[in-house]
GUTIBA-51663 format. One record per residue: residue number from 1; x, y, z of N, C-alpha, C in turn; residue in one letter. Coordinates in steps of 0.02 Angstrom, whole numbers. Layout:
<recs>
[NUM, [X, Y, Z], [X, Y, Z], [X, Y, Z], "A"]
...
</recs>
This chain:
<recs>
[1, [-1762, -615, 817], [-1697, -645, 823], [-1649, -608, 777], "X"]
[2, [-1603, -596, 802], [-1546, -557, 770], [-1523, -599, 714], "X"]
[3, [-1487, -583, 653], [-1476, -612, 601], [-1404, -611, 589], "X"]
[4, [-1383, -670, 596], [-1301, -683, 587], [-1270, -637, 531], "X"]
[5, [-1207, -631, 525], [-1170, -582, 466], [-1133, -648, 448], "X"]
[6, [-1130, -653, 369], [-1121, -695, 348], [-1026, -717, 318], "X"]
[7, [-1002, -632, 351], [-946, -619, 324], [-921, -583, 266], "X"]
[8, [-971, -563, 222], [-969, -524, 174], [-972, -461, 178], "X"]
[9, [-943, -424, 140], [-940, -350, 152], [-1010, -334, 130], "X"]
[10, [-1028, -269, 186], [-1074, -238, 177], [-1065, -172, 127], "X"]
[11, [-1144, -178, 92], [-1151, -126, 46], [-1186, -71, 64], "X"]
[12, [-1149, -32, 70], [-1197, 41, 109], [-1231, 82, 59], "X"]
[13, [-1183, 80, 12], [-1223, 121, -55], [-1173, 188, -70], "X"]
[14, [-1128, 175, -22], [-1081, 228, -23], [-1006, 223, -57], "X"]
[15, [-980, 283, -85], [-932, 256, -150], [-876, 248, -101], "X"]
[16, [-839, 196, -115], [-774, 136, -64], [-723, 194, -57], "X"]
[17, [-712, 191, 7], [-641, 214, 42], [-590, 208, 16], "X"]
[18, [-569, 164, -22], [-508, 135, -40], [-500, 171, -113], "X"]
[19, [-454, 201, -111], [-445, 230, -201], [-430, 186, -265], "X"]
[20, [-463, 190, -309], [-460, 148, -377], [-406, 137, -388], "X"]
[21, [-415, 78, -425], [-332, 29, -436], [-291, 62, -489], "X"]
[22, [-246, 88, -478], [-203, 129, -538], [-177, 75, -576], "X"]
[23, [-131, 96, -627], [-126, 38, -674], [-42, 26, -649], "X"]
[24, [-32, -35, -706], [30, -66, -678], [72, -15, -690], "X"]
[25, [87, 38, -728], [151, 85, -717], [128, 124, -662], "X"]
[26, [66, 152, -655], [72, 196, -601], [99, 165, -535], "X"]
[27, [72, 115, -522], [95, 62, -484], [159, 48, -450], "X"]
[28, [184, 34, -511], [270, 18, -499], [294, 98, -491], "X"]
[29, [284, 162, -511], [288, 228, -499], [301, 257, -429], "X"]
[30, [218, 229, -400], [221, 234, -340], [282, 217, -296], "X"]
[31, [267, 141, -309], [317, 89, -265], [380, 130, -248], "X"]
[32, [385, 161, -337], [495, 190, -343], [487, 237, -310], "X"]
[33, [429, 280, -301], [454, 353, -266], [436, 316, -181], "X"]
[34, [409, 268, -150], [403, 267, -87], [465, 232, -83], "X"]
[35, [506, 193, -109], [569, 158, -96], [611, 216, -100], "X"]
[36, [609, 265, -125], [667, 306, -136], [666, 368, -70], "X"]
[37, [583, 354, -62], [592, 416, 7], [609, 354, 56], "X"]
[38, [581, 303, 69], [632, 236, 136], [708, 254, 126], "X"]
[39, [750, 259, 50], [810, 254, 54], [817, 321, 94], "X"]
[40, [799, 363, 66], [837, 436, 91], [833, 436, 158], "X"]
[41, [783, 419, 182], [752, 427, 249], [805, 392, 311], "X"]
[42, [822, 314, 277], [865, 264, 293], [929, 293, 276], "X"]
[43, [975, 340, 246], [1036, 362, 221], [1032, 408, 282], "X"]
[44, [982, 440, 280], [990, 511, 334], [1023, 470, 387], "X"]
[45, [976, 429, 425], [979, 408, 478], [1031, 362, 493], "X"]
[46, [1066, 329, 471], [1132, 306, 467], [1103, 234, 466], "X"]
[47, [1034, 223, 485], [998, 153, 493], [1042, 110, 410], "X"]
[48, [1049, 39, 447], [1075, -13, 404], [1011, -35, 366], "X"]
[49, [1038, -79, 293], [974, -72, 257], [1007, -75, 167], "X"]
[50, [980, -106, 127], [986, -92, 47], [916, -86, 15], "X"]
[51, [943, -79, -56], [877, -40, -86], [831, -109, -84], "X"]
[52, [843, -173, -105], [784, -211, -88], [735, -208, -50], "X"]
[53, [763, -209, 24], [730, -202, 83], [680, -147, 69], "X"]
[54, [716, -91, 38], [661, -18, 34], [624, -40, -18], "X"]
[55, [627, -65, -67], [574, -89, -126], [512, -124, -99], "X"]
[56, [542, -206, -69], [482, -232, -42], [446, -200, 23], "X"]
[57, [487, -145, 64], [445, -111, 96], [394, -64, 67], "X"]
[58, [401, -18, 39], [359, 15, -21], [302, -15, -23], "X"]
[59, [341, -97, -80], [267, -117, -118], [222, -127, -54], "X"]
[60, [239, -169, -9], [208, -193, 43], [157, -133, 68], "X"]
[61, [166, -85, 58], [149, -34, 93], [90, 3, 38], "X"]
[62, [104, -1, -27], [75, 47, -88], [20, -26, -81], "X"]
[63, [40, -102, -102], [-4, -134, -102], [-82, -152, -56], "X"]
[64, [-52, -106, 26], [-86, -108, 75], [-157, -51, 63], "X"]
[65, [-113, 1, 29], [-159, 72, 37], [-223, 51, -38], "X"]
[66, [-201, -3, -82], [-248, 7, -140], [-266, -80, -121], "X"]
[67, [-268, -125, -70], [-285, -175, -51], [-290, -238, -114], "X"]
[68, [-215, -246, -143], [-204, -269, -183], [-151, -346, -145], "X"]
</recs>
């Protein structure tokens, strides 16, 4: 009989995909340089938009890649 998965991540033995948690300045570092390439990106393009929007897009985004 096959054995249910219990929902827990499996341990393969293999070192995790996900890159180690940088610390809180690198962090907030990140965040400023991905908000600042959204702004430029968003200025080029004439797209409507303020720097908030590009901040919490960033974090949303830096928080996604280090699964924080």
């Amino acid at each position: 009989m096959a054995k249910k998965s219990d929902g827990s991540p499996k341990k393969t033995g293999k070192a995790s995909s996900n890159p180690t948690r940088p610390s809180l300045e690198q962090l907030q570092e990140e965040i400023r340089a991905k908000a600042h390439e959204f702004y430029l990106r968003r200025i080029s393009s004439g797209e409507p938009g303020d720097d908030l929007s590009d901040w919490l897009r960033a974090e949303a985004e830096i928080k996604q890649k280090y699964n924080l």
